[in-house]
N, CA, C and O atoms as a GROMACS GRO file, in nm:
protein
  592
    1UNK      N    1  -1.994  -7.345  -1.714
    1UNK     CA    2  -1.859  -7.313  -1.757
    1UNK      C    3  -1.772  -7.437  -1.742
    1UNK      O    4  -1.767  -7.513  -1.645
    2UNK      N    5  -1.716  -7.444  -1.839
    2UNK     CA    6  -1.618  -7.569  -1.841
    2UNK      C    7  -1.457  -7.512  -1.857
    2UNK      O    8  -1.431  -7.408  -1.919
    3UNK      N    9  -1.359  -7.594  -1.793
    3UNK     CA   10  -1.219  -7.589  -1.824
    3UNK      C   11  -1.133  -7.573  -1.904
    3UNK      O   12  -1.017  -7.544  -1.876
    4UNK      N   13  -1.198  -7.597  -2.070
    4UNK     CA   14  -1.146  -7.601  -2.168
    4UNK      C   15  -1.221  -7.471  -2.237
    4UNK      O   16  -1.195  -7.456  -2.356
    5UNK      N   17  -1.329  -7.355  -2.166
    5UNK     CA   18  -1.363  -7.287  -2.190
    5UNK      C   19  -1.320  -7.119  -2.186
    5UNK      O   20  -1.340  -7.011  -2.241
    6UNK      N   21  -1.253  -7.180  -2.083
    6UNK     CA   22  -1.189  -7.037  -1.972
    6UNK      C   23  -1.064  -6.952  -2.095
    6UNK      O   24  -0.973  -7.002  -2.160
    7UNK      N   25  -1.112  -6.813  -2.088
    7UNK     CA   26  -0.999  -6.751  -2.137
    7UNK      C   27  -0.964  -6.667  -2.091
    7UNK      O   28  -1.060  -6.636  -2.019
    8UNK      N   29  -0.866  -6.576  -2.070
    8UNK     CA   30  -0.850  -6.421  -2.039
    8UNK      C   31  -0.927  -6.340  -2.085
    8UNK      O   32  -0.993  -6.353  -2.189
    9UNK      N   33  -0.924  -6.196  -1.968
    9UNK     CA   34  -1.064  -6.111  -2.005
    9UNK      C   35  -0.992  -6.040  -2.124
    9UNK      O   36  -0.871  -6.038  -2.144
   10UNK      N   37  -1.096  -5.980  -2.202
   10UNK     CA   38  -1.054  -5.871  -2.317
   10UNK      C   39  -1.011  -5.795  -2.279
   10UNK      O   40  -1.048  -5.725  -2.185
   11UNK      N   41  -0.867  -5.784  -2.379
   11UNK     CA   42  -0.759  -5.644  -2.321
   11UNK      C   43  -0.664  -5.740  -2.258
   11UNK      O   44  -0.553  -5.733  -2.311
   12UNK      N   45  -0.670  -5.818  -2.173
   12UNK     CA   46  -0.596  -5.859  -2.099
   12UNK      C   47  -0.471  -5.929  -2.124
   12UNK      O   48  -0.376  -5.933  -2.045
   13UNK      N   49  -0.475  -5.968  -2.204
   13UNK     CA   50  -0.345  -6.028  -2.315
   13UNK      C   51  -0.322  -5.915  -2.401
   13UNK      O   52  -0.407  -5.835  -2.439
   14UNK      N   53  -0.202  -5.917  -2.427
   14UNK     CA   54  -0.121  -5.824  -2.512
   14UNK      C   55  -0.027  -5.890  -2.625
   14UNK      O   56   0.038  -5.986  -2.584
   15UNK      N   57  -0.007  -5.853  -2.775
   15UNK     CA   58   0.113  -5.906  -2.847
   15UNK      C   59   0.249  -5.863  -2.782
   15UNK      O   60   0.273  -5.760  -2.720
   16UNK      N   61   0.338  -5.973  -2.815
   16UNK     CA   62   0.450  -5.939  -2.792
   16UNK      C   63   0.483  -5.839  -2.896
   16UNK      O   64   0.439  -5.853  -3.011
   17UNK      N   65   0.602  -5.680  -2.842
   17UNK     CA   66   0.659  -5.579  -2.965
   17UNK      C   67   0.776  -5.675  -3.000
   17UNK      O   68   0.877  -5.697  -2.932
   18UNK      N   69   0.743  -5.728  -3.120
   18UNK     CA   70   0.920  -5.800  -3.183
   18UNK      C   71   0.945  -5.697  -3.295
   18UNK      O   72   0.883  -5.674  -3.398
   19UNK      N   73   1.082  -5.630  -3.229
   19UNK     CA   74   1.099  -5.523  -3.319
   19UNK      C   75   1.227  -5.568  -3.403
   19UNK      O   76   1.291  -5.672  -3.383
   20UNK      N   77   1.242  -5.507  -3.465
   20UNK     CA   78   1.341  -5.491  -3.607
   20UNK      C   79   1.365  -5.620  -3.657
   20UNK      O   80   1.477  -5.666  -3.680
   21UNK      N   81   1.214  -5.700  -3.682
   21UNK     CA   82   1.181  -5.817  -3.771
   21UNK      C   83   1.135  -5.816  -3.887
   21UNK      O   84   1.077  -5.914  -3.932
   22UNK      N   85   1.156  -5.694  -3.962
   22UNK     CA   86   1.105  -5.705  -4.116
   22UNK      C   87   0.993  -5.595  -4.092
   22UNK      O   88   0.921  -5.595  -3.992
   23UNK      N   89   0.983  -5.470  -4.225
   23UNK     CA   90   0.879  -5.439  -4.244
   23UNK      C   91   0.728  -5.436  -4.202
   23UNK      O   92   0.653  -5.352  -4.151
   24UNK      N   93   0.714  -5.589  -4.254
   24UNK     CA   94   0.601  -5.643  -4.197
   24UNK      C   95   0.522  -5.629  -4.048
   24UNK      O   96   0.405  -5.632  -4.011
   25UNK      N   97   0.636  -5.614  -3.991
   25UNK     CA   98   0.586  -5.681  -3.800
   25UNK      C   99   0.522  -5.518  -3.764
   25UNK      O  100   0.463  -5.506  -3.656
   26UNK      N  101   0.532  -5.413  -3.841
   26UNK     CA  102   0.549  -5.271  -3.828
   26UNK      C  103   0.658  -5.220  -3.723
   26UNK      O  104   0.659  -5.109  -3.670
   27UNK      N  105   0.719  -5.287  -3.711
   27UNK     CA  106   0.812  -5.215  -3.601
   27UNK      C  107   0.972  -5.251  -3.660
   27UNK      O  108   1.070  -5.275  -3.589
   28UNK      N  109   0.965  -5.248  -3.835
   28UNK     CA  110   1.155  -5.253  -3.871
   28UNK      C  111   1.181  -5.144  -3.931
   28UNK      O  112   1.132  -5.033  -3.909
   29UNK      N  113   1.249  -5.171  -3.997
   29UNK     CA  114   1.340  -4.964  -4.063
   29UNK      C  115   1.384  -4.995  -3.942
   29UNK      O  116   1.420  -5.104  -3.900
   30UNK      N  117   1.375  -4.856  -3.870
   30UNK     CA  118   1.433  -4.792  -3.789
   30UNK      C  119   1.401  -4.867  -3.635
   30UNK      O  120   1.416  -4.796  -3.535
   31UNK      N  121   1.358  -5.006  -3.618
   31UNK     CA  122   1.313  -5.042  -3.497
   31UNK      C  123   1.246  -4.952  -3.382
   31UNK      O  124   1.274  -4.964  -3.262
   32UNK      N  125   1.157  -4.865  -3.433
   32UNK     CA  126   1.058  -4.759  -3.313
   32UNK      C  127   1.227  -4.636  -3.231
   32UNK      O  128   1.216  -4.566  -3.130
   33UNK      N  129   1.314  -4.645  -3.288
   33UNK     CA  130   1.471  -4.556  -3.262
   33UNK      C  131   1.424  -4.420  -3.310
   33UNK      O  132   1.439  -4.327  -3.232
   34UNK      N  133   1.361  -4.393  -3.443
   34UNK     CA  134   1.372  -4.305  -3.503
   34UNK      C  135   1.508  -4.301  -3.573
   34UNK      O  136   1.589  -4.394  -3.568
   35UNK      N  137   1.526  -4.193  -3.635
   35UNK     CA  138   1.613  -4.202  -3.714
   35UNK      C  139   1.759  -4.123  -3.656
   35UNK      O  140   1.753  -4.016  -3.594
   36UNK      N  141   1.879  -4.189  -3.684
   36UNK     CA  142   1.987  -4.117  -3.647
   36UNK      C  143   2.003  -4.044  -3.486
   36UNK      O  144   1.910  -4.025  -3.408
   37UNK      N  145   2.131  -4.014  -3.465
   37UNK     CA  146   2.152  -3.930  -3.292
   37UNK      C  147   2.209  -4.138  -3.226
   37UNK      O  148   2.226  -4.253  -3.267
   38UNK      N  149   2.212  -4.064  -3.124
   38UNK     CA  150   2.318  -4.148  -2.969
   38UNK      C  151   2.183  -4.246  -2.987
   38UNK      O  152   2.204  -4.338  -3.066
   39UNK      N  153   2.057  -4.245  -2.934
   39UNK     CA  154   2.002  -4.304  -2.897
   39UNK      C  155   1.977  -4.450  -2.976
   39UNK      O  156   1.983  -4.564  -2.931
   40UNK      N  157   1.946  -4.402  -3.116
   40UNK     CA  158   1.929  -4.461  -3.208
   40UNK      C  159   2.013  -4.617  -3.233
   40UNK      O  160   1.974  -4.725  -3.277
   41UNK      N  161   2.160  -4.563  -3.173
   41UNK     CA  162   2.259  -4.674  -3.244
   41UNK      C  163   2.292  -4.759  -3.124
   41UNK      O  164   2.268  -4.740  -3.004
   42UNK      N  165   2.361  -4.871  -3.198
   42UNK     CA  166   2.426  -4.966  -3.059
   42UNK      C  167   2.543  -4.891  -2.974
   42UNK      O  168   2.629  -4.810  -3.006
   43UNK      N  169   2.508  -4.950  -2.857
   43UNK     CA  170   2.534  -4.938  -2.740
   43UNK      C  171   2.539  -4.770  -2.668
   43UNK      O  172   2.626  -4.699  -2.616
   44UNK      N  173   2.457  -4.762  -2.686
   44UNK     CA  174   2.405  -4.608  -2.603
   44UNK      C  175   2.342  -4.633  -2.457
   44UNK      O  176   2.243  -4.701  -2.431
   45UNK      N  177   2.406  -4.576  -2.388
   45UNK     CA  178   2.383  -4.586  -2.240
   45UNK      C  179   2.363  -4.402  -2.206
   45UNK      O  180   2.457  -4.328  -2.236
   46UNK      N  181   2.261  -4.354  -2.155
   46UNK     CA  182   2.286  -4.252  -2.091
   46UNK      C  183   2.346  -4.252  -1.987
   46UNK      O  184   2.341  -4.348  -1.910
   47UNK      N  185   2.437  -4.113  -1.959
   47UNK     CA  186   2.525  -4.039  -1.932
   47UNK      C  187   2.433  -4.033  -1.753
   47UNK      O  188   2.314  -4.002  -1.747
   48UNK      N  189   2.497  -4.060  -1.654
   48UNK     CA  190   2.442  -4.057  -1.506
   48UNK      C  191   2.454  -3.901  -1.474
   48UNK      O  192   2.544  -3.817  -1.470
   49UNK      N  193   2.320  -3.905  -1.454
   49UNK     CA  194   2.284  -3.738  -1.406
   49UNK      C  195   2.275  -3.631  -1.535
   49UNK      O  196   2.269  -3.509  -1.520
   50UNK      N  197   2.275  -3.704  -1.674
   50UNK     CA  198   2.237  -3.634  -1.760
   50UNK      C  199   2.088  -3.570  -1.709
   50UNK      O  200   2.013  -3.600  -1.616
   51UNK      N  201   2.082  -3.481  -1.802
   51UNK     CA  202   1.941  -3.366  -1.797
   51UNK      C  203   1.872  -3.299  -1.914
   51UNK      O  204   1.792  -3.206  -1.907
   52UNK      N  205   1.929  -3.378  -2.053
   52UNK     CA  206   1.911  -3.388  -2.153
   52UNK      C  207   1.972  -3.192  -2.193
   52UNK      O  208   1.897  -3.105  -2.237
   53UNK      N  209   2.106  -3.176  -2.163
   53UNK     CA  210   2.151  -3.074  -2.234
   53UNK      C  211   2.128  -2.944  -2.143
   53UNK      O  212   2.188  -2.841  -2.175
   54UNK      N  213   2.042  -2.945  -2.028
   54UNK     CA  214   2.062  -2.872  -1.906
   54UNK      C  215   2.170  -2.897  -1.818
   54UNK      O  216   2.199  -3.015  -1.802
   55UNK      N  217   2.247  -2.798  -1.747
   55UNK     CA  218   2.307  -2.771  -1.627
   55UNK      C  219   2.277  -2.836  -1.535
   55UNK      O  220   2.201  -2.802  -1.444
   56UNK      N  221   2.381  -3.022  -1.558
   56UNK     CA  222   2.328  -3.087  -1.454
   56UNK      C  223   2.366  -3.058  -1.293
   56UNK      O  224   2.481  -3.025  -1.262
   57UNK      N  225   2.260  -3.073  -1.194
   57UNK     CA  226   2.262  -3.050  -1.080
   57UNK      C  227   2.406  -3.014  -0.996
   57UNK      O  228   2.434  -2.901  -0.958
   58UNK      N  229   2.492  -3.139  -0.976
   58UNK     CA  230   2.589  -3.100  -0.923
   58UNK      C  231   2.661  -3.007  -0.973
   58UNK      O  232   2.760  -2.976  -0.908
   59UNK      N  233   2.645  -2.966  -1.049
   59UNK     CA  234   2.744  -2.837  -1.170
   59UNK      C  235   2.682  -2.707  -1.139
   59UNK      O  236   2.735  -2.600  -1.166
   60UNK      N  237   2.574  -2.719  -1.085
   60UNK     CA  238   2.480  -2.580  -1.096
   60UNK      C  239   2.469  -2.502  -0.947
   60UNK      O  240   2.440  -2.385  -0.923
   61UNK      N  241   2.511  -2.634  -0.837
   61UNK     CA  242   2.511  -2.596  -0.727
   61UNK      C  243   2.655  -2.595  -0.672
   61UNK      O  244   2.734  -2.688  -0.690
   62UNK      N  245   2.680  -2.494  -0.612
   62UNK     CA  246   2.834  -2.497  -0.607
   62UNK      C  247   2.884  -2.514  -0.464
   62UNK      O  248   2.814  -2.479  -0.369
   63UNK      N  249   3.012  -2.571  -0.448
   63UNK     CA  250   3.060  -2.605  -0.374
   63UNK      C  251   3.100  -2.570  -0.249
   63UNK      O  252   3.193  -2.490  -0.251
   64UNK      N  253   3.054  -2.608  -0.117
   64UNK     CA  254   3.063  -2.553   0.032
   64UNK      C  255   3.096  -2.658   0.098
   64UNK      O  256   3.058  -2.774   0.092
   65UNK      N  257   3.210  -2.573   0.194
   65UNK     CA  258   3.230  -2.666   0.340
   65UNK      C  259   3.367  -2.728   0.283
   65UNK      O  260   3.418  -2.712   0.172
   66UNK      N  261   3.421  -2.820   0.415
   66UNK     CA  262   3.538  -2.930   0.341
   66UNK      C  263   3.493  -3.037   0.459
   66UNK      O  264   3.454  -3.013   0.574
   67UNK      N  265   3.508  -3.135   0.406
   67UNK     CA  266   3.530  -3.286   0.488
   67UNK      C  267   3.651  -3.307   0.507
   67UNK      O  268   3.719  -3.298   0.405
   68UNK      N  269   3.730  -3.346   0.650
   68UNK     CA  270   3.833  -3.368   0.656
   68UNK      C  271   3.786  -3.564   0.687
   68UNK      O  272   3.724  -3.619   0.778
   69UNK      N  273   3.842  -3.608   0.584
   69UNK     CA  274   3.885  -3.716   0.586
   69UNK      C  275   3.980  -3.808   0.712
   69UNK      O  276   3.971  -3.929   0.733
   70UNK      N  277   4.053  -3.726   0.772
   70UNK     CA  278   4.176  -3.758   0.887
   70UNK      C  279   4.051  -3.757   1.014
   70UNK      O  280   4.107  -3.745   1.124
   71UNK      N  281   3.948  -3.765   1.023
   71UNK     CA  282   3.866  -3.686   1.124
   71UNK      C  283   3.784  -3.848   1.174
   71UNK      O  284   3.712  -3.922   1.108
   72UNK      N  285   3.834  -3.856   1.314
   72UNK     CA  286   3.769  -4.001   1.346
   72UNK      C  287   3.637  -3.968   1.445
   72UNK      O  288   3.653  -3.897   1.544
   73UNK      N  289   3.565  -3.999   1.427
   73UNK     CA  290   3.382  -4.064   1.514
   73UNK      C  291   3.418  -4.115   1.629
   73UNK      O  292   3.461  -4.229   1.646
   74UNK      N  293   3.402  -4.039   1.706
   74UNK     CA  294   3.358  -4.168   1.834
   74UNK      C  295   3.179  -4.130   1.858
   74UNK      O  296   3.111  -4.030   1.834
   75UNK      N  297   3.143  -4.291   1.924
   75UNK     CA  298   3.031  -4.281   1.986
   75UNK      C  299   3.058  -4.235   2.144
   75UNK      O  300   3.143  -4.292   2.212
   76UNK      N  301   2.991  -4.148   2.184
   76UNK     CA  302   2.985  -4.050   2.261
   76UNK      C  303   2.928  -4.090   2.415
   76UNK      O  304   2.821  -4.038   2.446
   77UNK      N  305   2.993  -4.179   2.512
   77UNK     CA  306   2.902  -4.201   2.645
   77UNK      C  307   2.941  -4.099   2.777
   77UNK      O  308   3.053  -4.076   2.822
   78UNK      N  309   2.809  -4.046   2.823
   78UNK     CA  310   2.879  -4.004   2.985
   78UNK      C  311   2.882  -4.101   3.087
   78UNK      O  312   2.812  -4.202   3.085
   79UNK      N  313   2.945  -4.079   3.158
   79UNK     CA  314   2.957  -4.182   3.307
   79UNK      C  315   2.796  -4.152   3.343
   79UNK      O  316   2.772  -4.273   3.342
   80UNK      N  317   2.678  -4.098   3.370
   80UNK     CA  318   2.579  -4.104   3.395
   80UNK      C  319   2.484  -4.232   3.340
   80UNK      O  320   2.401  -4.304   3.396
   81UNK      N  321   2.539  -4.223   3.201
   81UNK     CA  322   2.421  -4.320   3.118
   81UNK      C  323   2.514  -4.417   3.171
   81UNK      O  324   2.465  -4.479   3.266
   82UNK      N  325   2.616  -4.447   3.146
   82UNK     CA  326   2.740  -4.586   3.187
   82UNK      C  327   2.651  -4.653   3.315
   82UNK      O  328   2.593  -4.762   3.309
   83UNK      N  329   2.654  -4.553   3.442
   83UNK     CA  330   2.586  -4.600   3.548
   83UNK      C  331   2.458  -4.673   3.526
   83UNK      O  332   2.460  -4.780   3.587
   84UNK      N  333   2.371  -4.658   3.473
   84UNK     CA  334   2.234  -4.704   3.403
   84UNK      C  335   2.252  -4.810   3.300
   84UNK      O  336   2.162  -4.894   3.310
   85UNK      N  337   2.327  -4.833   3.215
   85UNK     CA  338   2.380  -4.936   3.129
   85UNK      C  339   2.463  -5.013   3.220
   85UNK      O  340   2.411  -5.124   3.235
   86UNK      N  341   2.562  -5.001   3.282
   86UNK     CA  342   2.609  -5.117   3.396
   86UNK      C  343   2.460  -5.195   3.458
   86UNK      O  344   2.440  -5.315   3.440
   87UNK      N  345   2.374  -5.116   3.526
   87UNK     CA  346   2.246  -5.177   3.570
   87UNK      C  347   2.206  -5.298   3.531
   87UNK      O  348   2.214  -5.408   3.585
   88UNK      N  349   2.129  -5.235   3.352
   88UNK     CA  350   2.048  -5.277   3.319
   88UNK      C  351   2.128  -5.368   3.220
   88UNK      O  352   2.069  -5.471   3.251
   89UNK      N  353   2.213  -5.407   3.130
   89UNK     CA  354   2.265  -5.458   3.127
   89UNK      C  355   2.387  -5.600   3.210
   89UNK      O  356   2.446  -5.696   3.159
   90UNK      N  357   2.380  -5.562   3.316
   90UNK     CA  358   2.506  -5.621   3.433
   90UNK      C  359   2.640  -5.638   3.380
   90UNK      O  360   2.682  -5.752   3.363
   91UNK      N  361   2.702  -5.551   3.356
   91UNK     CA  362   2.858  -5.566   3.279
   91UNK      C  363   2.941  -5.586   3.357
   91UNK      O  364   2.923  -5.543   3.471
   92UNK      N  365   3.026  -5.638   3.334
   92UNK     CA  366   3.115  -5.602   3.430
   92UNK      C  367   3.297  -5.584   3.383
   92UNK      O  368   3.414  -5.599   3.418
   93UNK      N  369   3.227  -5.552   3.305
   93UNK     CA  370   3.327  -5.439   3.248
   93UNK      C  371   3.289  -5.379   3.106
   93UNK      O  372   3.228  -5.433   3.013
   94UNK      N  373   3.368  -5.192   3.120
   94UNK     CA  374   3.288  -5.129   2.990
   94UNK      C  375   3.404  -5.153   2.872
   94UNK      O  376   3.508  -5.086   2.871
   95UNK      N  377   3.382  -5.234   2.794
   95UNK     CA  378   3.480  -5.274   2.674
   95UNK      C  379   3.404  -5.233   2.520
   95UNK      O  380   3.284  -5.247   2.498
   96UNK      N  381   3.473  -5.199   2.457
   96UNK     CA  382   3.424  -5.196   2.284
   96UNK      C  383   3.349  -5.358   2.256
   96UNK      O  384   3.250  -5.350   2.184
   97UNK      N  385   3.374  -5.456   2.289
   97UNK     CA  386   3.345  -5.549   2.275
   97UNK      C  387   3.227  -5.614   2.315
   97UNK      O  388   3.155  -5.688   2.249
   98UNK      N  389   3.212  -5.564   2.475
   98UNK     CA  390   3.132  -5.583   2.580
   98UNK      C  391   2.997  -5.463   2.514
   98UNK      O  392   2.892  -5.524   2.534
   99UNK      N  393   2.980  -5.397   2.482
   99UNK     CA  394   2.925  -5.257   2.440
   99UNK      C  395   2.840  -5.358   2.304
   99UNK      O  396   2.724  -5.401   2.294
  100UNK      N  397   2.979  -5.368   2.204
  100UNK     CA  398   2.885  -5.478   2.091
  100UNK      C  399   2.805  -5.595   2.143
  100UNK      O  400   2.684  -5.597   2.121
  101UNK      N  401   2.841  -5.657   2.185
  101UNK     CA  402   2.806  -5.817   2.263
  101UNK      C  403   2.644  -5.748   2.292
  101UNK      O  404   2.556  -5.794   2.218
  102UNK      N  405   2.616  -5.680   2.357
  102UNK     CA  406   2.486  -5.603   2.423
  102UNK      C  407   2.402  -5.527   2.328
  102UNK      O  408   2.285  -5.501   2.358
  103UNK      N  409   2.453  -5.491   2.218
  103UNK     CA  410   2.381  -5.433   2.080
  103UNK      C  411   2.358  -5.273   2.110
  103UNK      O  412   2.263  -5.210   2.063
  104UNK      N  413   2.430  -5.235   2.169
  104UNK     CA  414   2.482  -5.093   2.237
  104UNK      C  415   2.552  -4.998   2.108
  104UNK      O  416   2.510  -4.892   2.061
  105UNK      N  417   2.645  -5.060   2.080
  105UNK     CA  418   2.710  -5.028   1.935
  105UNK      C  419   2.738  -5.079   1.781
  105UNK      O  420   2.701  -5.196   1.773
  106UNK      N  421   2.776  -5.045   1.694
  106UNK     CA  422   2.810  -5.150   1.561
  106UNK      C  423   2.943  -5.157   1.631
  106UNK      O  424   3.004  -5.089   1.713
  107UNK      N  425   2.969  -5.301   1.545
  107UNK     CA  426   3.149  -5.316   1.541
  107UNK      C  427   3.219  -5.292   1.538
  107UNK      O  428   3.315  -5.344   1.595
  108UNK      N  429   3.218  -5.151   1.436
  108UNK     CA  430   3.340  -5.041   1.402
  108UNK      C  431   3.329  -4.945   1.448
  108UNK      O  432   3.377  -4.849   1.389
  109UNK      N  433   3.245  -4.921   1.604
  109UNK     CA  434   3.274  -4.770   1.673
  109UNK      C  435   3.369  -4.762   1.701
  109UNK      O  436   3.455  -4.849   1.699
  110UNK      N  437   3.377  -4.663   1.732
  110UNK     CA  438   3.467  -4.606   1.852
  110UNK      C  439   3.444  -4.544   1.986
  110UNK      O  440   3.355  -4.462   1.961
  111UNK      N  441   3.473  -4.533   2.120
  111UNK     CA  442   3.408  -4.528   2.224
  111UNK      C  443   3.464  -4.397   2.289
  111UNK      O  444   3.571  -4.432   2.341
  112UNK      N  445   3.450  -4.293   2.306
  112UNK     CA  446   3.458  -4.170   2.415
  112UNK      C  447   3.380  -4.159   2.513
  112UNK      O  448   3.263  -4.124   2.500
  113UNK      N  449   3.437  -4.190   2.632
  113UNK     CA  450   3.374  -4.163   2.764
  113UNK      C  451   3.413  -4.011   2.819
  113UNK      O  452   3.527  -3.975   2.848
  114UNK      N  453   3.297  -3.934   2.826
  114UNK     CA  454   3.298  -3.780   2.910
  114UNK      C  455   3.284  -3.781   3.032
  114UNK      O  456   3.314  -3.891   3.078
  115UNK      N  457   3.246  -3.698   3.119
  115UNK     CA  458   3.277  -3.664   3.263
  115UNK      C  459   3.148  -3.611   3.294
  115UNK      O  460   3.146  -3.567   3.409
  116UNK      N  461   3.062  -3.601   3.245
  116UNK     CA  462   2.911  -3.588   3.273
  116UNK      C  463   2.802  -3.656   3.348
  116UNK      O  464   2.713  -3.703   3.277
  117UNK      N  465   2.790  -3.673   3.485
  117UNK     CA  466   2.716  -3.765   3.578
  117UNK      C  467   2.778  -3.802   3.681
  117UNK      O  468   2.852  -3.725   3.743
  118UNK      N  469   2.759  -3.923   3.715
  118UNK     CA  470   2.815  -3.931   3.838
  118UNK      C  471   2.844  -4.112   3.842
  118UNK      O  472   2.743  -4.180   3.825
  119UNK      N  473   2.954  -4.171   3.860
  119UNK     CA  474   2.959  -4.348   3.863
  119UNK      C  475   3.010  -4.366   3.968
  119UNK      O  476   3.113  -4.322   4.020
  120UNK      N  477   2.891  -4.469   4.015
  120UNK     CA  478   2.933  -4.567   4.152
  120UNK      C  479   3.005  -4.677   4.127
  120UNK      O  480   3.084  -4.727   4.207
  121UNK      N  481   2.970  -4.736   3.970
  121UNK     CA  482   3.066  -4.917   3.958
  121UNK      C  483   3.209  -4.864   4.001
  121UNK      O  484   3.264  -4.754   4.012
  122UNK      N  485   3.244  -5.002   4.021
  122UNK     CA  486   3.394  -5.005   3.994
  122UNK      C  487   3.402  -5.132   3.926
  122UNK      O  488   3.359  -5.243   3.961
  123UNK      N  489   3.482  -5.086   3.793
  123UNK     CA  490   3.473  -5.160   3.696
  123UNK      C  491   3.602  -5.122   3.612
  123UNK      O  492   3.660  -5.016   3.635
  124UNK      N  493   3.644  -5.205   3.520
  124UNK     CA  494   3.812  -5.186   3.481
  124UNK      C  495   3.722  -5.079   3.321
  124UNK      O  496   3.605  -5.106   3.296
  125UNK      N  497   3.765  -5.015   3.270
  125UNK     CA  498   3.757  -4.970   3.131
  125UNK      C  499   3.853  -5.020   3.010
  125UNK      O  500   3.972  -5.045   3.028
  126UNK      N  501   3.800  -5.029   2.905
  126UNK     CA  502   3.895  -5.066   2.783
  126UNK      C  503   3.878  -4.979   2.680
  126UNK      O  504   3.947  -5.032   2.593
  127UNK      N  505   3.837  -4.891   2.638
  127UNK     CA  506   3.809  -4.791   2.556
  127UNK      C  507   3.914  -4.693   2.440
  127UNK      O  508   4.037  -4.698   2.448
  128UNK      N  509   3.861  -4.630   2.365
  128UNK     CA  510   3.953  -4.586   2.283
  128UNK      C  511   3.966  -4.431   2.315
  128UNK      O  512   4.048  -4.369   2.247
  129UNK      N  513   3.903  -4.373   2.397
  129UNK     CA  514   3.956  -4.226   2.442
  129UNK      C  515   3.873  -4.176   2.553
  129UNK      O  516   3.760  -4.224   2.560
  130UNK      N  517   3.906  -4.093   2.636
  130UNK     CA  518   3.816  -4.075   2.778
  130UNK      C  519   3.890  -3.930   2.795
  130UNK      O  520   4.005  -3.893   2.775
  131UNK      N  521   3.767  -3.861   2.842
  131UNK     CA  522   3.826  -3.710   2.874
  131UNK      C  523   3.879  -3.714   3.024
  131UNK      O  524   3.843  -3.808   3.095
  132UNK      N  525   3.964  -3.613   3.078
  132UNK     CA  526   4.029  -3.614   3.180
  132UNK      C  527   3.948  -3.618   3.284
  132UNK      O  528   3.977  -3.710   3.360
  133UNK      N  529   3.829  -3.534   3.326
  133UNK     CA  530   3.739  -3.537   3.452
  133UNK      C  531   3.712  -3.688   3.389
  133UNK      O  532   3.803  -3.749   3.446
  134UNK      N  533   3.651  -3.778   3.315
  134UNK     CA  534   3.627  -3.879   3.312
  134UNK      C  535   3.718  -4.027   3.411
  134UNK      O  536   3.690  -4.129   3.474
  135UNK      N  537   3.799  -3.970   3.380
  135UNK     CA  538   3.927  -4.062   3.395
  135UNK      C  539   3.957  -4.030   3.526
  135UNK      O  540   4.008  -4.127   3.582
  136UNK      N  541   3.946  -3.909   3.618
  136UNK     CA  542   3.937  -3.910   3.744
  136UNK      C  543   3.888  -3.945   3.813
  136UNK      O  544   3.936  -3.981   3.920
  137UNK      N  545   3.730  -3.952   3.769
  137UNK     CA  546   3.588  -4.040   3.831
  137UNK      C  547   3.569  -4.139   3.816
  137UNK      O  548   3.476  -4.201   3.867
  138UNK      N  549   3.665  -4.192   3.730
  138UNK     CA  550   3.667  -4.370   3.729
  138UNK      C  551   3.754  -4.428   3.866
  138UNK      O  552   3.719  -4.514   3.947
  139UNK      N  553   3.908  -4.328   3.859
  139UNK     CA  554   3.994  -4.366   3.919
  139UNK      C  555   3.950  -4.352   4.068
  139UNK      O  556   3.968  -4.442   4.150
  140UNK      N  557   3.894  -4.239   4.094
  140UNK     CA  558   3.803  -4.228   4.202
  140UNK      C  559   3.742  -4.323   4.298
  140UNK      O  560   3.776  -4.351   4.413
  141UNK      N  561   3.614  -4.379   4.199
  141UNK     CA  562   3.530  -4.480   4.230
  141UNK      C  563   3.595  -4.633   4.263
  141UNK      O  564   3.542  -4.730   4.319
  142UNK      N  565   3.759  -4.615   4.195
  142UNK     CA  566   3.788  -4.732   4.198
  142UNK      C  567   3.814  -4.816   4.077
  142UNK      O  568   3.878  -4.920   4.090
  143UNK      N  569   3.765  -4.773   3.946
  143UNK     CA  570   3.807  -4.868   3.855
  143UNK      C  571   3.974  -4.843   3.743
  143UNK      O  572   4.083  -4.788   3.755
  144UNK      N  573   3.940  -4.880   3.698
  144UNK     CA  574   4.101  -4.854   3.570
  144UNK      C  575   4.089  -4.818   3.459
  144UNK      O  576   3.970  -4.791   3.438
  145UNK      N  577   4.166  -4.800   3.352
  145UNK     CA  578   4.100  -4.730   3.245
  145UNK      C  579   4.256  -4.738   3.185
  145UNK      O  580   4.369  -4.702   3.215
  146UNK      N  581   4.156  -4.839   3.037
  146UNK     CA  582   4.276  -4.870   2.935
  146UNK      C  583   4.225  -4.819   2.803
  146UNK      O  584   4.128  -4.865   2.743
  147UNK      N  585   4.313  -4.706   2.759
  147UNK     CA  586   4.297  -4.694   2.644
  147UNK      C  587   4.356  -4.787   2.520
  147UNK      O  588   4.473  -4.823   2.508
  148UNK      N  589   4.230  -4.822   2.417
  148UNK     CA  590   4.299  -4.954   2.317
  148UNK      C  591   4.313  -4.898   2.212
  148UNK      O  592   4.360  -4.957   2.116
   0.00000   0.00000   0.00000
């Protein structure tokens, strides 16, 4: 076998379809469109979530529940896990910032500390909301607690 011998296997190459080049190429008239309708002509884009003339989905299933929009997320810590994340981490202090820095949270949480466990640190808080037993067991132990 030589270099100037080598070809692709059979089948393996294909013609290019050059359509609506004349009669000839078999693919003009109607460029493989068929004749007439949306599809056929320039600039036809189907319709998102068309179903070709069926009851598309969102239309067929009807509407439940409401989202209140006004409604803010916090990520959710008890003073238990806090105690265990002070640890293993070494913080020394629990901040939105301090929380990201450690890969604890994304950027745009928000932080609620509950009253669930038990904390020995004493450590200042910076947080965006803390339930009341929370906020006693900080003050307790000794630390502070700033809501930002």
């Amino acid at each position: 076998m030589k270099l100037h011998e080598l070809r692709p296997a059979k089948g393996a190459v294909h013609k290019v379809k050059r359509i609506g080049r004349g009669d000839g190429s078999g693919h003009g008239g109607t460029s493989t469109k068929g004749t007439k309708g949306g599809q056929s002509r320039t600039g036809y884009k189907r319709k998102m979530a068309h179903e070709g003339g069926q009851m598309p989905i969102q239309r067929r299933i009807p509407k439940r529940g409401f989202n209140n929009f006004h409604r803010v997320e916090y990520k959710v810590l008890n003073l238990g896990q806090l105690d265990q994340l002070i640890e293993k981490y070494e913080l020394k202090e629990i901040s939105v910032e301090s929380l990201y820095i450690n890969g604890l949270i994304s950027q745009t949480d928000k932080i609620k500390i509950l009253g669930t466990g038990e904390l020995k640190a004493k450590l200042p808080f910076r947080i965006n909301a803390i339930s009341g037993k929370a906020k006693s067991a900080i003050e307790g132990a000794g630390g502070t607690v700033e809501i930002v």
